[in-house]
N, C-alpha and C positions, 0 to 999 in steps of 0.2 A: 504493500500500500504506500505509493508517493503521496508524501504532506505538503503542499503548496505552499510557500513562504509568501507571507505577506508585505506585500511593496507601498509603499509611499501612495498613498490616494487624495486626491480633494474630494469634501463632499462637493456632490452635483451641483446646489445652489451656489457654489462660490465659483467667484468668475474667472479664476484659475483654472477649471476643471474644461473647458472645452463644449460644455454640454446647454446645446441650443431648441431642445423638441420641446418645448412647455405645450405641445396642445390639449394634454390633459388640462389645464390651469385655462386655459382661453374655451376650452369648452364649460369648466366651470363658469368660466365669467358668463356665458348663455344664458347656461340655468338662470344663475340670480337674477340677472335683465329679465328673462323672463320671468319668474315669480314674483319679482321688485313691480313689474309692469302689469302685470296681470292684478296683482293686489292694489294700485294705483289706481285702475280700470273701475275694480270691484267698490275702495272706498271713494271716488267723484260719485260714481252713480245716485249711490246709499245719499249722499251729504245734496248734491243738485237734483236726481232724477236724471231722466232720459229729454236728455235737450239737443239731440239731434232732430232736426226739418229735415224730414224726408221728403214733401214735395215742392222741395225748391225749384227745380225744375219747369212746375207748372207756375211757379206765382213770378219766378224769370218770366217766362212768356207773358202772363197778364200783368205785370209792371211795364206801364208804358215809359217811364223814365229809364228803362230798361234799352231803348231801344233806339232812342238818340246817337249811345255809340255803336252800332251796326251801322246808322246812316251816317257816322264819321270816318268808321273804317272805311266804307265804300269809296268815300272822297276823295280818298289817298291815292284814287286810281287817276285823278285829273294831274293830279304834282307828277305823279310818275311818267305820263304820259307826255306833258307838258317837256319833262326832261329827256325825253327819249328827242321829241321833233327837236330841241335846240341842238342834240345830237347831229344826227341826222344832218341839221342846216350847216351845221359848222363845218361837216363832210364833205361838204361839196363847194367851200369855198378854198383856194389859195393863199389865203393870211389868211391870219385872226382878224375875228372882227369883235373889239370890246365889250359893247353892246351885249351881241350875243352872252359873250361872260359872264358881265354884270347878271343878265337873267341869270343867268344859272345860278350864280349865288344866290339870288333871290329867291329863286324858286326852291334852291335847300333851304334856306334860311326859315320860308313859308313853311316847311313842314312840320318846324318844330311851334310855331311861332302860332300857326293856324289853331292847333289842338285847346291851346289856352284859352284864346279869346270864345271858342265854340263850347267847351265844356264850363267857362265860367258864366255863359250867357244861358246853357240849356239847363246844367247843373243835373247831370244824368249820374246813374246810379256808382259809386265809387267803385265795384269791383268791374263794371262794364266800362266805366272809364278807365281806368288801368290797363286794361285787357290791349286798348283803342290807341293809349296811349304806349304803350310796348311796341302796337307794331309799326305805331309812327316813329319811332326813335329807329327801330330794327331798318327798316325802310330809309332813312336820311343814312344812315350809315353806311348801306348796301350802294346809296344813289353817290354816295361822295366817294366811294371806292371806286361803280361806273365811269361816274365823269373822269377822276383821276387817270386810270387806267384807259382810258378811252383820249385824254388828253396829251400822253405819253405819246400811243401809238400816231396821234395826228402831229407829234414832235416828229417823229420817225418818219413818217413819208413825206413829208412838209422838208425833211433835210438829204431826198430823197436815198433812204439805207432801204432798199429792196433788195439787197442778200441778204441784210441780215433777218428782214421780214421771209424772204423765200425760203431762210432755214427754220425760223419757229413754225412755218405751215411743214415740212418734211418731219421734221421732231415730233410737233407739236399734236397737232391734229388737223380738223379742217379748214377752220373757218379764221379767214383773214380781214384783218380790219380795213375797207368799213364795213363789209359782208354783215358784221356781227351786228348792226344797229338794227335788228328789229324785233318788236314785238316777241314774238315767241323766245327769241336769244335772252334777253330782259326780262322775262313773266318766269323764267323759267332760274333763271339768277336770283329773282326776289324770291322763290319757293325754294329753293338750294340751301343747305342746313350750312350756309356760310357768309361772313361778312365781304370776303376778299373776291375780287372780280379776277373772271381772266377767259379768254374768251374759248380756248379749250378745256373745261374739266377732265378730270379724271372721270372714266366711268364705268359702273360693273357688268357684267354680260349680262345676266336678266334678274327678274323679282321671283322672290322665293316667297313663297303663299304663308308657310311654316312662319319664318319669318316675320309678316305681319302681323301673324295671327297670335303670337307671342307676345309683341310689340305691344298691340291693341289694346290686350290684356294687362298688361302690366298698368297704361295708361287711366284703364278703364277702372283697375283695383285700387291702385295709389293715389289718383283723384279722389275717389271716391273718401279714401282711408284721411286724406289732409282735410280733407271739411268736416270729417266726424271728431278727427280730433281740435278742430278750430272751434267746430260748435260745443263739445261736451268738458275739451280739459282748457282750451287759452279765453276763450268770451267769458266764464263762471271770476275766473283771475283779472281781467279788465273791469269788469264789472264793478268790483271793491272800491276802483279808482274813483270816489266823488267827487273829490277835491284834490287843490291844485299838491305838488308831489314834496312844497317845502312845508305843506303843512303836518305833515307826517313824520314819526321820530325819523332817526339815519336806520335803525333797527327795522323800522314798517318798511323801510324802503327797500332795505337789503333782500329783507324776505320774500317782498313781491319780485324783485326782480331774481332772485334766486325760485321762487317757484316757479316763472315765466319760462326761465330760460330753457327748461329740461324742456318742455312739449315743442316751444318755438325753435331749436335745435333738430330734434327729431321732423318737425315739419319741413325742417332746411334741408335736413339730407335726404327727406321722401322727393322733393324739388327738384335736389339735381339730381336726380336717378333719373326721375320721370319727364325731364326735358331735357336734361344731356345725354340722357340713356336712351331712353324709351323714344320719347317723340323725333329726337333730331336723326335716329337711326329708323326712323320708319318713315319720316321725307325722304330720306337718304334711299329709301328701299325703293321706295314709289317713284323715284327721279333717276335711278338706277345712276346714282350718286356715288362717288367712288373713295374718297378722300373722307373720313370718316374718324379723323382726331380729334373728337369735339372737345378733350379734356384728356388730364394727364395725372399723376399721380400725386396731387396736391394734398392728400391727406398721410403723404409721409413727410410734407414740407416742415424744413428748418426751421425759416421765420417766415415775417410774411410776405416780405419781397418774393420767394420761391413760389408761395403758395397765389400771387395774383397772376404768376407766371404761369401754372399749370391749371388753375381753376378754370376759366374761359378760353380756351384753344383758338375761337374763330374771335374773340376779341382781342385777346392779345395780339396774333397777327396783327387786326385789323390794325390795331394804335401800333404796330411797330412800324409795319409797313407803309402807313397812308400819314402818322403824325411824328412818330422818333426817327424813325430814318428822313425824312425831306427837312426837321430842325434842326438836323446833326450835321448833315450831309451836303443841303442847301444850302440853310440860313445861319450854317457856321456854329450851333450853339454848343456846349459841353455836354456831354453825354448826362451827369446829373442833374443840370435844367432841364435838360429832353424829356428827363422821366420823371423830373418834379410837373412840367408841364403834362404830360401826359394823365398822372395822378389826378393833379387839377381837374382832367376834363372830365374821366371817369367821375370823381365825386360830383359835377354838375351835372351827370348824366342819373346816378343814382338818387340826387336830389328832385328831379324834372321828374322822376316816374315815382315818387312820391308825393313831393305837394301840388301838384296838376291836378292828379284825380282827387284828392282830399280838398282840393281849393282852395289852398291857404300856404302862403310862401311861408317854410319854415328851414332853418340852418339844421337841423336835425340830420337826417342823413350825410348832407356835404362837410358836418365837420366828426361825423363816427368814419368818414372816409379821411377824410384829410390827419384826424390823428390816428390813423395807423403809420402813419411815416417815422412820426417819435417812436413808435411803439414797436415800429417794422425796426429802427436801430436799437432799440431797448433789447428786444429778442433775439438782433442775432449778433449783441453782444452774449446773453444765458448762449447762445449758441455755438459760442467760439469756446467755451469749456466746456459744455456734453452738448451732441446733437440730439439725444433725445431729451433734454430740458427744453432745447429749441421747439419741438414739436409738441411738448404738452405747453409750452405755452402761447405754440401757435392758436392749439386744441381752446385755450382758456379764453386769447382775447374773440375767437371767434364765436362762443357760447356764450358770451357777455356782453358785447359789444349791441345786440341787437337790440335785446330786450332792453337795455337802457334806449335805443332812440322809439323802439315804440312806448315806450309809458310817455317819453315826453310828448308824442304824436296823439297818444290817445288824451293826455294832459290836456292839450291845444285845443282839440274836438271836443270837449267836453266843456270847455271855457267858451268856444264856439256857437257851439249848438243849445248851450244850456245857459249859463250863466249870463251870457249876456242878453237873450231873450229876457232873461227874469230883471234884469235890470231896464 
């Protein structure tokens, strides 16, 4: 019988020993989220009742202030249009002709510009203005990437490079500019699950049935899933808020926004599942779309500079290519004005799909955006001594951050619609 001498061991837990499998311990963590969750479910109920509307749907249709933003979405088809023929004319002239320009700015300018004056005059229902407003912003973005890229290639023949043009049609694909100025090229750009133009996409061989029907689903359960828990665990938490938010100890405060934050987190991440997953991969199916990076691994991000970098795929492009590259490249600036102005625009853009549809200009969202820049250096200093400190406190400012600008928003609304009536 040989006795096997005993060698020198780490335990497992110590970080000397090599030993990286914990998926016992992460399937623990399951369980508990789920029984933590399940029991959360079980005690709202008991304490609110059952305050989900299930025929939301039908009192949508019979709410006529409902329906003002459908006849705004529609509208967007004249700006579009409008931008397509100034296209089109500039094509067929020899110079530039200013003028024409000018329109064009204007006519971008109109599309952001249109939504306010029309929703503060019809005062349509906030989540149908949102909706209106989204895809006016989606849309000015799509159309300054067209013009852009559309103004490039009339550089190019205008300085007549037709190799270099006769090699992106062999490369590329078919369609050469101005071939690409019509309608269906365009209708087909604005439906495309991306901000960046170009007049060959990438594209897949055919649609796969499996595929959407997947897609659908996912769409059709996790929709459904953020309004039940909007209506039964975050409106019961809004609701406390009577009063304005310094009248309350720092104790009432911390608690509402600590109770806020768990559902409105989870609603965040059911969000981008269900539009960067689900819906942009089922345009992408139906358009037999081919280029399909809508996002990136942002939730193993550093700080938060990594993480604005992988979060939106076709946004980031979009501000690299149409706003940091032409300030850097062009206009001569430092690569950290490029991206402090970029920041800039992004938080006016997250500000405008806030207080538009709420109808009340507030700093709220553009300065929860603008301080992540301190906080983006705060981070990835923790980040330069452990990178996983980096990323729980990417984890922290992203679970916090929100629910402080909504209590201020619902604050606003409430001082809005109540207070001042009674005064």
């Amino acid at each position: 019988m040989t006795i096997e001498s005993i060698t020198e061991r780490p335990s497992l837990l110590s970080a000397s020993s090599g030993y990286e499998n914990y998926r016992g311990f992460l399937n623990l963590l399951y369980v508990i989220l789920g029984i933590g969750s399940f029991h959360l479910v079980i005690e709202n109920i008991l304490k609110y009742g059952l305050l989900v509307e299930f025929d939301w749907p039908l009192r949508f249709l019979k709410d006529p202030t409902n329906w003002p933003s459908v006849f705004l979405i529609l509208l967007i088809n004249l700006f579009i249009l409008f931008q397509l023929c100034l296209e089109i004319k500039l094509s067929k002239i020899l110079s530039f002709i200013k003028p024409l320009i000018l329109f064009q700015i204007l006519n971008l300018s109109l599309i952001l510009i249109f939504p306010v004056i029309y929703i503060h005059h019809r005062q349509p229902n906030p989540a149908g203005a949102f909706i209106a407003v989204c895809l006016y912003s989606i849309v000015f973005l799509k159309l300054v990437s067209y013009t852009h890229i559309n103004y490039q290639c009339r550089i190019d023949l205008f300085k007549k490079k037709q190799d270099q043009i006769n090699s992106i049609i062999i490369s590329e694909g078919l369609i050469i500019y101005p071939n690409n100025l019509t309608i269906k090229n365009l209708y087909y750009f604005l439906f495309a699950p991306t901000l960046c133009y170009e007049l060959n996409f990438p594209r897949s061989p055919c649609i796969r049935k499996s595929f959407l029907c997947r897609r659908f689903g996912e769409i059709l359960v996790i929709c459904s899933l953020q309004y039940c828990l909007s209506q039964q665990w975050i409106l019961p938490i809004l609701r406390t808020l009577d009063r304005p938010l310094n009248h309350y100890t720092i104790l009432e405060n911390t608690e509402r926004l600590l109770r806020l934050s768990l559902p409105n987190h989870l609603i965040w991440l059911l969000l981008f599942y269900v539009y960067f997953h689900s819906t942009l991969n089922l345009l992408a199916e139906l358009l037999c779309f081919g280029d399909r990076l809508f996002y990136r691994d942002w939730w193993n991000a550093t700080d938060l500079y990594e993480f604005w970098n992988r979060w939106n795929t076709s946004v980031h492009d979009f501000c690299k290519r149409h706003i940091y590259n032409p300030l850097v490249s062009h206009f001569g600036l430092n690569k950290t004005l490029g991206s402090l102005v970029v920041f800039i625009i992004s938080a006016f853009f997250h500000e405008y799909l806030i207080s538009v549809p709420l109808r009340m200009i507030r700093p709220w969202s553009f300065l929860a955006m603008i301080l992540q820049v301190p906080m983006g250096l705060a981070v990835r200093h923790v980040k330069g001594e452990n990178k996983t400190y980096g990323n729980v406190a990417v984890w922290i400012s992203l679970i916090l951050i929100q629910p402080i600008a909504i209590l201020l928003y619902i604050q606003d609304l409430f001082y809005r619609d109540f207070v001042q009536h009674e005064i």
